[in-house]
Phi, psi and omega in degrees: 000125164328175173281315201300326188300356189267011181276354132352321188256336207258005176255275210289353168273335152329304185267002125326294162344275208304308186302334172300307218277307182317320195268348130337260185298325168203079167311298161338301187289314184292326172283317160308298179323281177338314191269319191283337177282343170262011149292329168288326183274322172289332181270327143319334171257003172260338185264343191275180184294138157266024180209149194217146137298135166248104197288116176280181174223086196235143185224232174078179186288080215304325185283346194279160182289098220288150167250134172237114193280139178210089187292169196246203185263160346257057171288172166237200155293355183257004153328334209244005222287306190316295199293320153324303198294305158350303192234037166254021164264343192253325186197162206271141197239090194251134193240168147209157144286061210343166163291129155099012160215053162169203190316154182310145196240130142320155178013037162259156183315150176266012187247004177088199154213165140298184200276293171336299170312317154316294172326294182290344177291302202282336153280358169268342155302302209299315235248311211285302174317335205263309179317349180276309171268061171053005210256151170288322210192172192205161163263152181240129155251129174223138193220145181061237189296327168301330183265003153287321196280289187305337170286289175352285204305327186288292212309301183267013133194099223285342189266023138316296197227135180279356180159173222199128166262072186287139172257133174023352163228181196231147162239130162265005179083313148352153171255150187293142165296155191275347153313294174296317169311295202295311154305316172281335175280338172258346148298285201226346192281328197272350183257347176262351171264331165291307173324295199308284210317306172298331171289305210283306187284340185235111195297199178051274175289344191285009186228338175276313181283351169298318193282302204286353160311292172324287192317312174288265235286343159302309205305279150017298136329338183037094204252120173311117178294332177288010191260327195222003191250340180273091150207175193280345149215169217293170204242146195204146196316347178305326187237063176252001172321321163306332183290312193307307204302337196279347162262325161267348177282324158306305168285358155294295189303272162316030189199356145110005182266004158174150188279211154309091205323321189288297197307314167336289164231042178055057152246149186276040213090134199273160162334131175279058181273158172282113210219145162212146199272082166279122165196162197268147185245018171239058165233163199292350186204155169264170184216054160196165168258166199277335172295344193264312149322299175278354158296312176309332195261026192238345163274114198283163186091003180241166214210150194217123160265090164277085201286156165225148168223126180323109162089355201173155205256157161222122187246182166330310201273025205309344187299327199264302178288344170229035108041291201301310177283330162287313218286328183308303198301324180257353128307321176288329174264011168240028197248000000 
């Protein structure tokens, strides 16, 4: 990892600082904010929709055994753009765009969603897609925030998909330990979740200092440009939404104020679907645990891959920075 990439980690305990040191020096002032951003936010989140038709895409090989894809932040579909081109002689090749990150969606919310809502938007793409070509099930490819939604989309709703290409992180249904929250929120989440917070709560300016907020922590990220600038309009801080849901739907969850997904939704444990497990093995940290690496690879049909590349890094975005190697990996595992 570059040097510079660890100052990544030096934005959310600053602005964790600056809000102490506010809250500090002039609590009164600092207690007004608060109450009015959580008035703002809760009654948003009470009047918006929880539900969107999600418009697919689809190419690839018409007769073929459809793959459906589902990308992270701050991607669109053309993330995926290597593994399509790749595998559209072979097989029908189905995309979507979440809200709010790739074209306007009629009537989806400015308040986002959740990873359940998501789940169910997208399976209901999936359903929609598979009825067209007659088909039963789909393989699911996921990568980041997709593979939270998609991991989701298998357990509750397991005769959808015959198997699953998980990209670098993992969900386990389980609620995160309070370690973990805390960790991903002062590496990168409280400060891409205040961006949101400001787009949503402050008119005029809140979506330009939100987005150029966003914008640094891409560069910083050294985020694959073919991963987020080919879309239909310029990418902006609306869809940093996941960072807010992943922290309160965590800290909800630990605090006894909803439940779990296994609890939820009476599931047991994921599905013994055949899944294999791609992830870059030159970043500074993962975003799966190692126990969970070894429960996968003790399942059978299923295969746990850690790329590396001769001369060159494979980080989180590996569909894009190692293209060559996942596409070799999903030939052998989808052949």
């Amino acid at each position: 990892m570059a040097m510079h990439k660890y100052f990544v980690v030096l934005f959310s305990p600053v602005l964790l600082l600056a809000v102490g040191l506010w809250s500090w020096y002039s609590p009164e002032q600092f207690a007004l904010i608060t109450l009015v951003v959580i008035v703002i936010v809760a009654s948003g989140m009470c009047s918006r929709s929880c539900s969107l038709t999600l418009p697919y895409y689809v190419g690839g090989k018409a007769g073929g055994d459809t793959i459906f894809f589902i990308h992270g932040w701050p991607d669109n579909k053309e993330v995926f753009d290597a593994q399509r081109s790749h595998l559209s002689t072979r097989y029908r090749c189905v995309t979507v765009d979440l809200p709010h990150f790739g074209a306007e969606i009629p009537g989806q919310s400015r308040w986002g969603y959740d990873f359940d809502e998501l789940a169910d938007m997208c399976a209901d793409a999936l359903r929609r897609c598979l009825k067209e070509a007659g088909q039963q099930h789909a393989t699911l490819v996921i990568h980041d925030w997709g593979s939270f939604i998609g991991q989701r989309l298998q357990r509750k709703y397991p005769h959808l998909v015959s198997r699953m290409v998980v990209m670098d992180v993992s969900w386990s249904g389980r609620c995160l330990p309070p370690q973990a929250l805390i960790a991903a929120g002062v590496f990168y989440q409280y400060w891409l979740a205040a961006a949101w917070l400001l787009t949503v709560c402050v008119p005029f300016l809140g979506e330009a200092v939100g987005t150029a907020m966003s914008t640094v922590m891409i560069s910083l990220m050294e985020v694959p440009s073919s991963s987020h600038t080919t879309r239909p309009k310029p990418f902006s801080s609306w869809c940093n939404y996941p960072y807010f849901y992943m922290q309160f739907s965590g800290w909800s969850e630990l605090f006894g104020m909803r439940a779990c997904f296994d609890k939820l939704h009476g599931v047991q444990g994921p599905s013994a679907v055949p899944t294999l497990f791609l992830y870059g093995a030159d970043k500074g940290f993962d975003f799966h645990s190692k126990s969970w690496e070894k429960k996968l690879t003790q399942q059978p049909g299923c295969r746990v891959v850690p790329l590396k590349m001769k001369g060159g890094t494979v980080g989180h975005w590996l569909q894009a920075t190692a293209a060559g190697l996942v596409n070799t990996e999903l030939d052998k595992w989808l052949s």
